[in-house]
C-alpha positions in Angstrom: -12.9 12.5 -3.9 -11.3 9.1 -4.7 -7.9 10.5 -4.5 -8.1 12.6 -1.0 -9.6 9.1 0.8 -7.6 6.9 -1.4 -4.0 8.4 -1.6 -5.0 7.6 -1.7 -1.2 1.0 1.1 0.6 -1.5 1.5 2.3 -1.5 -0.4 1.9 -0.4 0.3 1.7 0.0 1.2 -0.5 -0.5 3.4 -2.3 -2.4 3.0 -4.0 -6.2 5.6 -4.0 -9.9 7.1 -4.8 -12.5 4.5 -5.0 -15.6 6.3 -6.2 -17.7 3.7 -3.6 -16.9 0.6 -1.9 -20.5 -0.9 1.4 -20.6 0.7 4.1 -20.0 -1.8 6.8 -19.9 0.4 6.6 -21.4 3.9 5.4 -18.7 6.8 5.4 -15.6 4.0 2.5 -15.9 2.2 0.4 -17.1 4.9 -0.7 -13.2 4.9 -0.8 -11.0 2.2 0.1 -7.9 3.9 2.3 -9.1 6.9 0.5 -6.2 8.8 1.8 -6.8 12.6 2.7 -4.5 14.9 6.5 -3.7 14.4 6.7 -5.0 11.0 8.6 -2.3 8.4 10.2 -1.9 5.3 12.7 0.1 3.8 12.5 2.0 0.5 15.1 4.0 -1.8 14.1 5.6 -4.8 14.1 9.1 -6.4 11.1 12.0 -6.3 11.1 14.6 -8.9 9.4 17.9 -8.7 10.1 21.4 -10.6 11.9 24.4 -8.8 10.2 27.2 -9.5 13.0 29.0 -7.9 15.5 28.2 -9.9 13.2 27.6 -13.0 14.3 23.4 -13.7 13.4 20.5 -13.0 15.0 18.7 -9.7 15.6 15.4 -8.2 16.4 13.8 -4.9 17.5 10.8 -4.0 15.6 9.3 -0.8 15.6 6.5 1.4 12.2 6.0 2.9 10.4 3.5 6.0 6.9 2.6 6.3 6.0 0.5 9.3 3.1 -1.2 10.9 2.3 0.8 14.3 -1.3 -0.8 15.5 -3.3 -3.3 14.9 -6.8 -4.0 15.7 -8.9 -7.2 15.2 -12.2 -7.0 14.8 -15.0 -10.3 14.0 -14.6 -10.5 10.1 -11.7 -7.6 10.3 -8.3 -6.8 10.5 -7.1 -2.9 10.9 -3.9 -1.7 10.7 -2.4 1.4 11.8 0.7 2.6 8.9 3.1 4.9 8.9 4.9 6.2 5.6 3.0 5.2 3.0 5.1 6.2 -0.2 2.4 8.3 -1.2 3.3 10.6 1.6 6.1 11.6 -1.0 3.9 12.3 -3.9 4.8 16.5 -4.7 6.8 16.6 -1.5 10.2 17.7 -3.3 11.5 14.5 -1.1 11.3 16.3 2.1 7.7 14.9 3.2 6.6 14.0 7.0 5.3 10.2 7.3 1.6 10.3 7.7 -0.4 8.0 9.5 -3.0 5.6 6.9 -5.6 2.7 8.2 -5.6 -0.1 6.2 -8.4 -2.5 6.7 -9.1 -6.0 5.6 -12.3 -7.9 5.8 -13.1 -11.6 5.6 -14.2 -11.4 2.2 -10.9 -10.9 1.4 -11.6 -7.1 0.5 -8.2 -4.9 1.2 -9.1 -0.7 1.8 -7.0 2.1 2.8 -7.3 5.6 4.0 -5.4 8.6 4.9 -6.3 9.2 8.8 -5.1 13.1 8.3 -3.6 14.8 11.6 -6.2 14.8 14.1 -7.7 11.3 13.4 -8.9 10.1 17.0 -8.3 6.5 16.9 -9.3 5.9 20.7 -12.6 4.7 20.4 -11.6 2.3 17.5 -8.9 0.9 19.8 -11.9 0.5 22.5 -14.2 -1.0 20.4 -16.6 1.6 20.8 -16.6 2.8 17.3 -16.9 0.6 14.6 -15.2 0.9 10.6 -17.9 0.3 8.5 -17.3 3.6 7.6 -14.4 3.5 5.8 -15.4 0.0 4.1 -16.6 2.1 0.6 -15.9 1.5 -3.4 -13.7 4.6 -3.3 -11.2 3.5 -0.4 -10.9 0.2 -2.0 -7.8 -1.2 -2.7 -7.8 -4.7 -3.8 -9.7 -8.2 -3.7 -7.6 -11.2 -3.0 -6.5 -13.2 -5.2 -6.4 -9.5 -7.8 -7.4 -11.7 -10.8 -6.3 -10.4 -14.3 -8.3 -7.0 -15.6 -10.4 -7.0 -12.2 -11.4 -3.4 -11.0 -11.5 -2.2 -8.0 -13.7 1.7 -7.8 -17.0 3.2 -7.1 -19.8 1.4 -9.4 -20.1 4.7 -11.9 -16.5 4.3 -12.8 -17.1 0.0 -12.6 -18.7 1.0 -16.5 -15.9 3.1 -18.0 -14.0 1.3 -20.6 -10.7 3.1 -20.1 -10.3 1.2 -16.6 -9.9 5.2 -15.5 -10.6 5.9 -11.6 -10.3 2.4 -10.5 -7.3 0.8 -9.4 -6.8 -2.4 -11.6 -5.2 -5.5 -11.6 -2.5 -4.9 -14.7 -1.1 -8.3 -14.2 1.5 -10.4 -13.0 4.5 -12.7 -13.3 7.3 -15.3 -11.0 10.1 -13.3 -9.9 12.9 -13.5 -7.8 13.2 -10.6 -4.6 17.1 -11.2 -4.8 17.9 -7.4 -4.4 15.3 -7.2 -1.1 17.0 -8.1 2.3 14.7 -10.0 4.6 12.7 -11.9 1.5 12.1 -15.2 0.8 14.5 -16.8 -1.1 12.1 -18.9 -3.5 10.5 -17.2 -6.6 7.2 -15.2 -5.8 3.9 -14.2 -7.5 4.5 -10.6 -8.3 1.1 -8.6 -8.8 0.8 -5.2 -10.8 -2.0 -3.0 -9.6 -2.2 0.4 -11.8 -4.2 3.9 -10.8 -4.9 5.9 -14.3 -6.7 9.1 -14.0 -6.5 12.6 -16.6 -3.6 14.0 -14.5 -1.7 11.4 -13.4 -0.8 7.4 -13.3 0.2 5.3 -9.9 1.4 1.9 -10.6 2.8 -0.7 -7.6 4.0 -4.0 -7.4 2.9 -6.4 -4.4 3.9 -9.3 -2.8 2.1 -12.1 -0.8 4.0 -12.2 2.6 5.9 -9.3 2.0 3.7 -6.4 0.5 4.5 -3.4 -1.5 7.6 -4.0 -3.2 8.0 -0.6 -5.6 5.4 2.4 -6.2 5.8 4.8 -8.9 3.5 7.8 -9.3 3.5 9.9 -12.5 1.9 13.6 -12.7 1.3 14.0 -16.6 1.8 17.6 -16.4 3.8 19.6 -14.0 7.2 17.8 -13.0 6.1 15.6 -9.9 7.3 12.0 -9.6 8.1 9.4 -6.7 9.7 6.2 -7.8 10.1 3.9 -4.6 11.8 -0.4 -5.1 12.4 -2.3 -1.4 15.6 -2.9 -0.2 14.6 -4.2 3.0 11.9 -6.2 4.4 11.6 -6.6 8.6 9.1 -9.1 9.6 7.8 -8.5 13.3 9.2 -11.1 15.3 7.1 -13.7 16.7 6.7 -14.1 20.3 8.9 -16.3 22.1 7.1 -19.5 23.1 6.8 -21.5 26.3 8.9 -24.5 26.9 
């Protein structure tokens, strides 16, 4: 269940307006995911998979966009419409179609995502005559903001486990340097780990206040199926020109 809502953005992405994270760097952390409408980034990486034709193992290397399409403010609420989520590549031998996610962000700070599937009518969202509360559940829940140390973010009944299984989980974080991402801020940044442990597999991605998902790895503990994603480029939405 948690894994066909979940993947379950972001980085990514998704991902998710923040408005009131500390600044670190000027304009780029004044969100935490800079989700506005043309916003993208670029991805390169490797996904792994086994041939069964040919019996082995395989690998291709990929180069990969996700990108903000829509957005939609609500009182308390900020939705995003996102294309390419890197999970889109997870068993996709590297040839996988961007799907569309919603990434929602509430005023308590509370970041969710879901995959909208092919014939996800977003009309009466966009016309306010649907609402998203919906989608606002323990199992679509991505993060809190600020993702303090340990915190864990699932369904109450996996809340108790002490394996930190089923939830996604703040692993940690550290000051680092985006010198290999075009379009970053120069100054150092607040790195956060969030990690995704289940029996058959392991997701693990790294996120970035201003800029967003900046690498996603998913591991299948069996079978041969891997994605392994860093940025390379980050393309802020420009801001509209203002009146003299």
């Amino acid at each position: 269940m948690k894994r066909t809502l979940v993947l379950a953005l972001v980085c990514a992405l998704g991902t998710i307006a923040l408005a009131n994270v500390p600044q670190e760097s000027g304009s780029f952390a004044n969100r935490f995911f800079p989700l506005k409408a043309g916003t993208y980034w670029i991805y390169e990486g490797t996904v792994r998979w086994y041939d069964f034709e040919k019996d082995e193992p395989a690998t291709e290397k990929i180069s990969w966009r996700m990108s903000v399409d829509k957005v939609i403010q609500r009182k308390g609420l900020t939705a995003a419409v996102v294309t390419g989520f890197p999970a889109d590549l997870d068993w996709s031998g590297g040839a996988a179609e961007p799907k569309q996610w919603l990434f929602l962000e509430t005023n308590q700070h509370q970041v969710h995502y879901v995959n909208l599937g092919p014939n996800f009518d977003l009309t009466k969202y966009e016309k306010g005559e649907q609402g998203f509360e919906k989608f606002l559940v323990p199992d679509t829940m991505l993060l809190e903001w600020p993702p303090k140390p340990g915190a864990k973010f699932c369904a109450a009944e996996d809340q108790k486990r002490e394996d930190r299984m089923y939830c996604w989980f703040a692993a940690g974080q550290e000051k680092r340097k985006l010198d290999n991402v075009k379009g970053s801020p120069a100054e150092e940044q607040t790195v956060y780990e969030l990690k995704y442990m289940s029996n058959p597999d392991d997701i693990r991605m790294e996120l970035v206040a201003g800029v967003g998902l900046i690498s996603y790895q998913y591991h299948h503990h069996g079978t041969v199926a891997d994605t392994e994603l860093q940025l390379v480029e980050f393309h802020a939405a420009e801001e509209p020109a203002t009146k003299p």
